[in-house]
Each structure stands twice: as C-alpha cells, then as structure tokens.
C-alpha positions, 0 to 999 in steps of 0.5 A: 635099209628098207627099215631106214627108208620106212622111218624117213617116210613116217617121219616125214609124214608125221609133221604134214599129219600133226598140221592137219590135225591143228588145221581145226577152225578156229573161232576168229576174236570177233566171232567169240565176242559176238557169241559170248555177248549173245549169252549175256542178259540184257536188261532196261534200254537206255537213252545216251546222248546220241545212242541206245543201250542195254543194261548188261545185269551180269557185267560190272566194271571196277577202276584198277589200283597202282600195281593192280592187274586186271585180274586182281582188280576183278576179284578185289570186286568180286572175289576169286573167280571173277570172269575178265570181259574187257579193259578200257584204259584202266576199268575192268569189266567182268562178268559177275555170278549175279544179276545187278541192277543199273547202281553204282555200289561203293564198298570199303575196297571198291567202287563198282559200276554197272555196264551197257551195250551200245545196241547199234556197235555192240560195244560196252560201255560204263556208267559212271553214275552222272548224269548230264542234264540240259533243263529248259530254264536253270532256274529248275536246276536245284528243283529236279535235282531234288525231285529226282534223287540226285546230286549237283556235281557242276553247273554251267549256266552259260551253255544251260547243262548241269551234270548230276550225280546218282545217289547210293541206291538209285538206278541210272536206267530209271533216273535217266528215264525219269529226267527224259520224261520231266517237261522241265529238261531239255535233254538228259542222258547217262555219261557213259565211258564206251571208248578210252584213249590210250597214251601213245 
C-alpha cells in the first residue's frame, strides 16, 4: 500500500517538475530579430524618398517561382544552405556566406537583389535596381541618364519624374548618391519594396 501511495506522489509530482523545467525563458520573436540584426553587417547609407537605410552586404533577396517554396528559392540563388531572414509577398530574403555589394545580379536561374535597413523602423527593405529621379528640367532627363550609367525605364513628363534603371554591375548606393549630389536633379532615391500587402 504505502509503495502504491509513494508512485502516486511521484506521478503527480512528475508533471508539476517537467513544467518547471520548460518554464526556461524563451526569447520573444522581436527579441530574436532584433538580435539576429545586430549581428548583421551593415554597410553604405542610403537616401529613400522619405527614409534612411543601410546597406544590409550579407542579405539578398530572390522573387520565388510558381510552386517554389521559400526555402527552395534561397538555395536556387545560393545554394544548398541558404539562411531564410524574411518573406515579403513573394521575394525571399536570405542571409548569404559573403559580403555583396548594393548590385542587382542576374544569373541564368535567378535574379538577385541587394537589401537594406530602415535605420528608424528596423525593418528590411529591397532594392529593386530603379531609381526615381525628379530632374530640375526634363530636358536633362536623357543627359543624366547617361552620365550616370543608367537605363530609361518610363518618363513622366506632366509630374517631372523619371524612373531609371541600374546597369549590370552598378551600385544603387553610389548611383542614388551620385543623382542626389547631380545640381541638375531635384530629388532622387532607390525604389525600395520595404512593405507588401497580402491579398485578403
């Protein structure tokens, strides 16, 4: 009897013990992003339309295909291993093994753009490689288009702004630097995709 009375202690005491023991803290979602993006690099500031960013060197984004997981995205772009940051609608951010420069790259299976951080929210952003660019006098819209290495994608002359596209191999960080900087623009910033919205 007493040996009967003895297992019903512990076995009523066993459940109360196992909590106990999962009652460790956990690190709230917040927390963890917070302190995953402290161990990021962080590289040039950038100028957008009405907020800074950072270069994030080691995170780059990849659009998924019809049927693709995230996860088969990241590794279509970087291979086997690839580290998930973040999804926005249908791009995937990921952490990569190396530093890379503010370029959009296009290979045979991918397209590959470079990321930033909004310095104030925290959140990420994309660069998409266009850049919209408000020139004193439309006049000069074909002029800094060439001066500066870039691409018409479509004018509009009635509002005076233009959306230019970066070149193989340019640096959106020096190229938006550069149109902010050029006494023939108005204004100019990166378009960046920093919030998608979900269909409901």
């Amino acid at each position: 009897m007493n040996i009967r009375i003895a297992i019903l202690v512990l076995a009523l005491a066993m459940p109360s013990a196992l909590a106990q023991e999962y009652k460790k803290p956990v690190k709230a979602p917040a927390a963890e992003r917070a302190a995953m993006l402290e161990t990021m690099q962080k590289g040039k500031m950038i100028e957008g339309s009405s907020e800074q960013y950072r270069h994030l060197p080691e995170v780059l984004a990849v659009a998924r295909g019809a049927g693709e997981t995230p996860q088969q995205a990241a590794e279509r772009a970087a291979g086997s291993g690839a580290q998930i940051v973040e999804t926005k609608g249908r791009l995937v951010l990921f952490r990569s093994a190396q530093q890379n420069a503010a370029l959009v790259k296009s290979f045979s299976r991918a397209t590959v753009y470079p990321t930033v951080l909004n310095t104030r929210t925290g959140n990420l952003g994309v660069l998409t490689g266009t850049l919209v660019v408000q020139p004193k006098n439309m006049a000069d819209a074909a002029a800094i288009a060439a001066g500066h290495g870039l691409e018409t994608v479509k004018e509009y002359p009635q509002i005076r702004f233009v959306f230019y596209r970066a070149k193989a191999g340019t640096d959106i960080a020096d190229v938006a630097a550069a149109l902010q900087a050029d006494p023939r623009v108005e204004t100019a910033y990166p378009e960046i995709v920093e919030y998608v919205r979900t269909p409901k």
